[in-house]
N, C-alpha and C positions, 0 to 999 in steps of 0.2 A: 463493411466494404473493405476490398481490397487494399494496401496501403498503396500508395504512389508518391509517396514521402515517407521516407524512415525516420521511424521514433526516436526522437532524441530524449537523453537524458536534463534534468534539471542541471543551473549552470549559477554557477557564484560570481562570474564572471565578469566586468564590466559592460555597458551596453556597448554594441559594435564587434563586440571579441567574436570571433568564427563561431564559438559554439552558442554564444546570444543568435547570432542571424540563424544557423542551424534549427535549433528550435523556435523561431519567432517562423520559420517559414512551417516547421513542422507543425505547430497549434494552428498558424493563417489554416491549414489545411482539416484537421481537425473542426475548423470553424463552420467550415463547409459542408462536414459530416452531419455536422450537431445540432446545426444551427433548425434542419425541420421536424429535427427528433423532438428538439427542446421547445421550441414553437406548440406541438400538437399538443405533446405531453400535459395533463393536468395538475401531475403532482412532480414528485422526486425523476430518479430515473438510475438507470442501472447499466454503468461501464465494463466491457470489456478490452482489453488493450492485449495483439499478440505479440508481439515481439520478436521476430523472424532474422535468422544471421545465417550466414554462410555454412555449408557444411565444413570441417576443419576448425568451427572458431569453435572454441570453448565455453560451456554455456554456464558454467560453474566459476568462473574468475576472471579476472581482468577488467574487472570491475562493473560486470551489467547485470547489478543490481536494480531490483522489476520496480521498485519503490522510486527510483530515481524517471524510472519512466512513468509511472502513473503518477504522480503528484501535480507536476505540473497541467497536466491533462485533467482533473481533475479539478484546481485552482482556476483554471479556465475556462469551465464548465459552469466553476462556482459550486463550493462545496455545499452552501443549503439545497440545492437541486438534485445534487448527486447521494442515492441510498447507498450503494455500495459499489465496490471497485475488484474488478477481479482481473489479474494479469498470470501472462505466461508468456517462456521460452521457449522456441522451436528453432528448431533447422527447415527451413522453408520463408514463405514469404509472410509478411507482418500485415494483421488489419486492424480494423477499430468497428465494434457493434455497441449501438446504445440503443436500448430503450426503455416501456414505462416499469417500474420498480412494482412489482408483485410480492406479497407475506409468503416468504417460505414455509415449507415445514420444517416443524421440528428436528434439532438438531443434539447428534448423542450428544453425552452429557460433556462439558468440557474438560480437559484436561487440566489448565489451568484457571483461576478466576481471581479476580482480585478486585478491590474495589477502592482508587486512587483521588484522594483530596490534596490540593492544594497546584500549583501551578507548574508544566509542564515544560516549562521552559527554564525552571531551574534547576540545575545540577541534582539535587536531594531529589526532588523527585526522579528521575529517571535511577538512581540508585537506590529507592526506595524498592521500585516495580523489580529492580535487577536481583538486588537482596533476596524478595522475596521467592520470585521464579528460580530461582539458585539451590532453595530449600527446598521448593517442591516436585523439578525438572530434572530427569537425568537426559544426559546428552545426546543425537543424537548419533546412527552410526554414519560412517562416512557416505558424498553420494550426495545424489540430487536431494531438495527436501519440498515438501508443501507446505505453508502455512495458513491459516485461517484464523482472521482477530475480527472477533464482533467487540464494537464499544457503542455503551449509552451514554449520552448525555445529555444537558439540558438543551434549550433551543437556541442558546446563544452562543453557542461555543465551535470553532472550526475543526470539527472533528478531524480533516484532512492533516491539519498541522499537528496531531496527537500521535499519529502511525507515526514518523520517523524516529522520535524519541521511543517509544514502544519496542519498535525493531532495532534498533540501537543498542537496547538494553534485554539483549537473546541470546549474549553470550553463551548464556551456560544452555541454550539449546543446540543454537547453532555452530561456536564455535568454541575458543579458549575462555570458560568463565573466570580465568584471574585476569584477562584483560575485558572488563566489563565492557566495554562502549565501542569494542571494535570487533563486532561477530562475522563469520564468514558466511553475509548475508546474500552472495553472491551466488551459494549453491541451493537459493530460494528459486526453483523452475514454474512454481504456481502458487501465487500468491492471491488470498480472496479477502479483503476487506470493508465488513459492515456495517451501519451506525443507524442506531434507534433512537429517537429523541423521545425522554421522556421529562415532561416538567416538575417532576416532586422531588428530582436530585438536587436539583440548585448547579453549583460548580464541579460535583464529583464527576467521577470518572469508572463506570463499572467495566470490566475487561473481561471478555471469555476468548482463550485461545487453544487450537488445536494445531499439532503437525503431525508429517508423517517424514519417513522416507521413500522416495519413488522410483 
């Protein structure tokens, strides 16, 4: 559907702050979207989110990064529901399509893989995963880019909460790899995020990721 509310961004904010009500009124309307997809649906389900801006606005900086718009959308959905999240930037109008999550096919082989123990929310790990895509990523060239992160893990884990520390730590794809945790992830215009739960990992964290330039 069409948007009739524009996507906001996720917000650190205090409750009440303009960009609280902003997005509190954007998900109310998302709820409305979701609410018969996720009713019918038997299993997971599978997000799209576009993100629509004036012609003139820049779609590379100033901060509209797509992660900050699917998260919360997402998180709201409730990420055991949600299989995967796929967003983009355009010049035109913004909508939202959900429905029931279908097994892809095969996908080339990935560019990078990694396969990450221990907790996500610590400092060491996000410069673990950075180290290593550092070693094996050359940068990309200037310009729009795509990305694509499938991650496994077990059934208990918020895989939503795993993407931003992930993209966080893309420097050396996306932008300056001697400032590790601040990439310019703003010139991400299509970003597709998937997650397979599989029960024999325990707490790991297996990572297949692909980009391009577009």
């Amino acid at each position: 559907m069409r948007q009739s509310v524009k996507p906001q961004r996720a917000s650190g904010e205090r409750a009440g702050h303009p960009s609280q009500v902003k997005l509190g009124r954007f998900l109310a309307h998302v709820d409305v979207i979701a609410g018969p997809v996720l009713a019918a649906a038997r299993g997971r389900v599978v997000v799209e989110l576009i993100v629509g801006f004036s012609e003139g606005v820049s779609l590379l900086d100033g901060g509209h990064d797509l992660g900050s718009y699917l998260f919360p959308v997402a998180a709201r959905l409730g990420p055991q529901r949600v299989a995967a999240l796929f967003g983009r930037k355009i010049h035109g109008p913004s909508s939202l399509a959900l429905g029931p999550a279908q097994p892809g096919t095969a996908a080339a082989p990935a560019q990078f893989a990694a396969r990450m123990t221990g907790s996500s929310e610590r400092r060491q790990w996000k410069q673990a995963f950075h180290d290593r895509l550092a070693a094996q990523a050359a940068p990309l060239a200037p310009g729009p880019a795509g990305l694509t992160i499938a991650l496994t893990t077990g059934p208990d884990r918020n895989w939503v909460r795993l993407c931003q520390p992930l993209i966080d730590a893309f420097a050396p794809v996306l932008g300056d790899p001697t400032r590790p945790f601040h990439p310019h992830d703003d010139r991400i215009v299509s970003l597709g995020l998937h997650h397979t739960i599989d029960t024999g990992i325990a707490h790991d964290v297996i990572i297949n990721a692909w980009w391009t330039t577009l």
